[in-house]
N, CA, C and O atoms as a DFTB+ gen file, in Angstrom:
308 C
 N C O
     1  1      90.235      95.548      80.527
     2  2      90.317      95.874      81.943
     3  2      91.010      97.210      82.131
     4  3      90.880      97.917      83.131
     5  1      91.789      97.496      81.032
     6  2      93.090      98.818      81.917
     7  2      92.093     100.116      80.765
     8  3      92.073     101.289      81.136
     9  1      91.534      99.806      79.762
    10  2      90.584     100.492      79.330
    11  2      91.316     101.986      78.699
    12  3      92.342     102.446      79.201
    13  1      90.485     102.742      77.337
    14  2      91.108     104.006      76.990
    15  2      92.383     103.952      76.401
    16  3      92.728     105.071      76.023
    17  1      93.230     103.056      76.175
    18  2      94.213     103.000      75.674
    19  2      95.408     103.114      76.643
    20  3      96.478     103.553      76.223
    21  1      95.227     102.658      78.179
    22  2      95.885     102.861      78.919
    23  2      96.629     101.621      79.329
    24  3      96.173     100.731      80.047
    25  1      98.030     101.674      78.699
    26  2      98.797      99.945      79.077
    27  2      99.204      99.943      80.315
    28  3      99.525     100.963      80.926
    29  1      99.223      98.581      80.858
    30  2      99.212      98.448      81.908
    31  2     100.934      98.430      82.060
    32  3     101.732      98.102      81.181
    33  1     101.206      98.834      83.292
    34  2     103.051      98.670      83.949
    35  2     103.415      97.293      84.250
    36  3     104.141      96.623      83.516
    37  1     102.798      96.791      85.564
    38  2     102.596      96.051      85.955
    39  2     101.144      95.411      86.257
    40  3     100.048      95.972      86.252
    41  1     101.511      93.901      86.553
    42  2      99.934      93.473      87.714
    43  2      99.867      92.887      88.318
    44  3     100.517      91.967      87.820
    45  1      99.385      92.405      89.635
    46  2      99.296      92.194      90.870
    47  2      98.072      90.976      91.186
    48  3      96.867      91.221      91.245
    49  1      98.426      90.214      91.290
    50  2      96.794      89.100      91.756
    51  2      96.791      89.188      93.111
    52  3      97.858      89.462      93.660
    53  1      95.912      89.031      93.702
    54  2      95.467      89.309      95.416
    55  2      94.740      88.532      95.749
    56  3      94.112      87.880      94.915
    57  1      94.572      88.331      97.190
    58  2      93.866      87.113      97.624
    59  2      93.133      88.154      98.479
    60  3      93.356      89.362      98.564
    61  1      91.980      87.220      99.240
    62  2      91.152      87.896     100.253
    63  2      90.755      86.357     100.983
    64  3      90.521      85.250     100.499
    65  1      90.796      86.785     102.126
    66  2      89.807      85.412     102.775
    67  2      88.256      85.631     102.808
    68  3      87.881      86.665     103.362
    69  1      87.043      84.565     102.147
    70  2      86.104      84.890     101.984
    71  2      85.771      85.288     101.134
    72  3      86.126      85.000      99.991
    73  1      84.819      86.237     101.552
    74  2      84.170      87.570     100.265
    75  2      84.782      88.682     100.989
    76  3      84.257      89.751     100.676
    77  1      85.841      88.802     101.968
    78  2      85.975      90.244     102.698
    79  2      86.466      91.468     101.942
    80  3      86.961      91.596     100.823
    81  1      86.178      92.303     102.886
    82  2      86.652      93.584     102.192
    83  2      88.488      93.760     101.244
    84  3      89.376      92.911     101.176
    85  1      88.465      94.930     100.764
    86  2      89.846      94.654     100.130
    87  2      90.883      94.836     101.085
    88  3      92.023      94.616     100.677
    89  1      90.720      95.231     102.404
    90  2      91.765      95.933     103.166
    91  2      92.083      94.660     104.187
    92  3      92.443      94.694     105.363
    93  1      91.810      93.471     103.280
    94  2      92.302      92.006     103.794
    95  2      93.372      91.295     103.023
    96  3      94.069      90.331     103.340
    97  1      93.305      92.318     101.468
    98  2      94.003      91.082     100.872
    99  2      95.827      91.003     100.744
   100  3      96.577      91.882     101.169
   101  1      96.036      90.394     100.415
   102  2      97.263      89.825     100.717
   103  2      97.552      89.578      99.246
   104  3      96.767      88.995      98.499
   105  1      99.276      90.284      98.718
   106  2      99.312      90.278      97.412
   107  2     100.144      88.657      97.058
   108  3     101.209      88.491      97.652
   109  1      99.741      87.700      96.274
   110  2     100.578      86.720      95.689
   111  2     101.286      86.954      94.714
   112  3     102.112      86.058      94.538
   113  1     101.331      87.702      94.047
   114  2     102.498      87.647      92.672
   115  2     102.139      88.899      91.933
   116  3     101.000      89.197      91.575
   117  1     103.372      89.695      91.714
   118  2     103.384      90.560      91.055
   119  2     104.217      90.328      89.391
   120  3     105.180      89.563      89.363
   121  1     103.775      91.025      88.094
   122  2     104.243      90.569      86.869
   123  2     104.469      91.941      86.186
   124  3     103.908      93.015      86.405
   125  1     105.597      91.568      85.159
   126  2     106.091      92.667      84.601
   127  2     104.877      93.021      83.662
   128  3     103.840      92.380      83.827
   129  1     104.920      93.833      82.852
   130  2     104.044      94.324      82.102
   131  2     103.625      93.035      80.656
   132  3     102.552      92.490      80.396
   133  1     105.163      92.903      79.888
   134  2     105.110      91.324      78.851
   135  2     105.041      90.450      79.850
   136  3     105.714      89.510      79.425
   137  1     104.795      90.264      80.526
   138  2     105.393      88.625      81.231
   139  2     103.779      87.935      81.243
   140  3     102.755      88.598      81.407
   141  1     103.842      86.346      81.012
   142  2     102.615      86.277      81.208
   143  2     102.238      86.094      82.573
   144  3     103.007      85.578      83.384
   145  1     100.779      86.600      82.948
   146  2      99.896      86.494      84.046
   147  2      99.217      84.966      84.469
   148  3      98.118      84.647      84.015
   149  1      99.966      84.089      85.357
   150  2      99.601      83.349      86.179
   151  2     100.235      82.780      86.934
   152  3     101.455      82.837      87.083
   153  1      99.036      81.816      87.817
   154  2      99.654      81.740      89.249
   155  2      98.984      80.828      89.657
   156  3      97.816      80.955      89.287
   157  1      99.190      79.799      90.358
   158  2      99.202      78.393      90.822
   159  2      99.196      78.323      92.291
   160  3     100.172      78.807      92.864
   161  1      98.190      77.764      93.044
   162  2      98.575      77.922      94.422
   163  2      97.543      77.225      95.375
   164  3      96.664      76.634      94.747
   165  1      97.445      77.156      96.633
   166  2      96.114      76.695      97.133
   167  2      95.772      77.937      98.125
   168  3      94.679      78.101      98.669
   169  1      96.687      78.618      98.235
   170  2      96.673      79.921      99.276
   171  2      95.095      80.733      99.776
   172  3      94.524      81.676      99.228
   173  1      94.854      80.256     100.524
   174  2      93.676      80.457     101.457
   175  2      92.433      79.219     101.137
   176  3      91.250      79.557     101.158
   177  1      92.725      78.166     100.923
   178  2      92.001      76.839     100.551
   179  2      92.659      75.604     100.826
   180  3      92.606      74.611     100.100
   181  1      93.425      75.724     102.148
   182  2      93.274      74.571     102.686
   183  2      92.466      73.918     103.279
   184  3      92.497      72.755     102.878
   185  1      91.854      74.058     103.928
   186  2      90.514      73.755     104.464
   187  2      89.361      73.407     103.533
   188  3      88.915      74.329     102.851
   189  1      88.799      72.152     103.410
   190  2      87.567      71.852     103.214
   191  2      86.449      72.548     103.614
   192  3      85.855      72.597     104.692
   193  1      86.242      73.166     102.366
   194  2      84.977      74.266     102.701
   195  2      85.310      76.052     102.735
   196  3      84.595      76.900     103.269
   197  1      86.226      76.216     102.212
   198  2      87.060      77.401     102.489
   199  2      86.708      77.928     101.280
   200  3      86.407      77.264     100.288
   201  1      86.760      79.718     101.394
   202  2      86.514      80.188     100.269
   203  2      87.243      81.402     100.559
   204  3      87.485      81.825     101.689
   205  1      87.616      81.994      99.336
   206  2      88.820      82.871      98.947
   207  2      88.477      83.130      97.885
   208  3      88.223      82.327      96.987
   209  1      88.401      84.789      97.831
   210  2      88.139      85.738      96.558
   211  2      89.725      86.253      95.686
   212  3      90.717      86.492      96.374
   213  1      89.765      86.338      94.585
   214  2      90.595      86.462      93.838
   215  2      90.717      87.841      92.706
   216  3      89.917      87.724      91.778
   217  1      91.638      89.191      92.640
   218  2      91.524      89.807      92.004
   219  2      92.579      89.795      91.469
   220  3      93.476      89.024      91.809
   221  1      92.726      91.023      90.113
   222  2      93.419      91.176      89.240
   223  2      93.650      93.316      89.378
   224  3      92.851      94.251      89.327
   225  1      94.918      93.227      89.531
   226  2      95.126      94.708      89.687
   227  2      96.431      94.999      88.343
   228  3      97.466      94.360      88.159
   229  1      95.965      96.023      87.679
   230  2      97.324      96.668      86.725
   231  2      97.674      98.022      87.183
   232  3      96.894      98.846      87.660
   233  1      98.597      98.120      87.037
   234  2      99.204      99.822      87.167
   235  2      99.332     100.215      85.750
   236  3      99.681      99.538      84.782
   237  1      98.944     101.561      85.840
   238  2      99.092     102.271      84.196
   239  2     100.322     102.810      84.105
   240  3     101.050     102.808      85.097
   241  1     100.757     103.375      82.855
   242  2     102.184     104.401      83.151
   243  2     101.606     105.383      83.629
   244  3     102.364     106.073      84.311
   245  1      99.996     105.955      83.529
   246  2      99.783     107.140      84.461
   247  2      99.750     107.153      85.989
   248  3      99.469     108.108      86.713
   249  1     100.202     105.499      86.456
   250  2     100.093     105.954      87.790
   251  2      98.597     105.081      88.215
   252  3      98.447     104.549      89.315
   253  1      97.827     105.065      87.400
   254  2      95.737     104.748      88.099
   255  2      96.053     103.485      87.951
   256  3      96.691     102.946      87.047
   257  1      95.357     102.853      89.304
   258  2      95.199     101.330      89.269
   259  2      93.826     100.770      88.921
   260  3      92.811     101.385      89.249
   261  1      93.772      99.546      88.225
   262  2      92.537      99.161      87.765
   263  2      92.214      97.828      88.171
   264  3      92.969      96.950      87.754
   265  1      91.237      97.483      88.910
   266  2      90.986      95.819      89.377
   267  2      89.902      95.025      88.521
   268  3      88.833      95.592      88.297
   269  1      90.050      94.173      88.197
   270  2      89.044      93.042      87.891
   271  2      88.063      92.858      88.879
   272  3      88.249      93.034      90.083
   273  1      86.755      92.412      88.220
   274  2      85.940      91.641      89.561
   275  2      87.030      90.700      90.205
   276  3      88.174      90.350      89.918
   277  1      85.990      90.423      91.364
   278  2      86.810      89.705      92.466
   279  2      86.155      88.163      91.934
   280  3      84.932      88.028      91.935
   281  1      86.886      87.236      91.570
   282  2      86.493      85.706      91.475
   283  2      86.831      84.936      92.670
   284  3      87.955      84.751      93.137
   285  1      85.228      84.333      93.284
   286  2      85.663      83.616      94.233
   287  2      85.608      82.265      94.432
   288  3      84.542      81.821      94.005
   289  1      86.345      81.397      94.923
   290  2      86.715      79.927      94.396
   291  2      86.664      79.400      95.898
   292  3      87.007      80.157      96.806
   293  1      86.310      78.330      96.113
   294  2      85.680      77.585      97.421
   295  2      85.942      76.233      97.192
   296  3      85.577      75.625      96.186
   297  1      86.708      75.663      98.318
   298  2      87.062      74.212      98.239
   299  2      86.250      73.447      98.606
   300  3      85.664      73.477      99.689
   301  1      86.096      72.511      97.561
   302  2      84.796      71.458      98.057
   303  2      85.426      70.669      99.550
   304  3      86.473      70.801     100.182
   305  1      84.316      69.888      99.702
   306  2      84.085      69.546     101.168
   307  2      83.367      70.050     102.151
   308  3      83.393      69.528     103.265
C-alpha cells in the first residue's frame, strides 16, 4: 500500500456513511507506525440495513498520504 520503499509514520482508518464521497469521513483510530492496525466497532451500522465504507490511510516520513480501497460492509436486515 505505502509502495517504493516508502514506510509508513502513521495510519488512520476512516469511516464514510454509505459509498459517499471522502469529504464525509470521520476518522476512528489513529496508530503509531509499530503498533498493530485494528479496530473493532459498529460505528455507522446500527441500523439494519446500513452501509458504511471503510478506508485505510498511512503517512510517509515524506509527508504523501496513501489510502487503501474503500471496503464497504452493510448490516444485514
Amino acid at each position: 500500500m505505502h509502495g517504493l520503499g516508502q514506510t509508513p509514520q502513521t495510519s488512520t482508518i476512516t469511516n464514510s456513511p454509505g459509498k459517499s464521497a471522502r469529504r464525509f469521513e470521520t476518522i476512528l483510530a489513529t496508530f503509531p507506525a509499530a503498533a498493530p492496525r485494528a479496530w473493532a466497532g459498529t460505528f455507522g451500522l446500527l441500523v439494519p440495513g446500513s452501509a458504511t465504507a471503510f478506508k485505510l490511510y498511512t503517512l510517509t516520513a515524506t509527508g504523501r498520504e496513501r489510502g487503501s480501497n474503500a471496503v464497504t460492509v452493510t448490516r444485514p436486515g
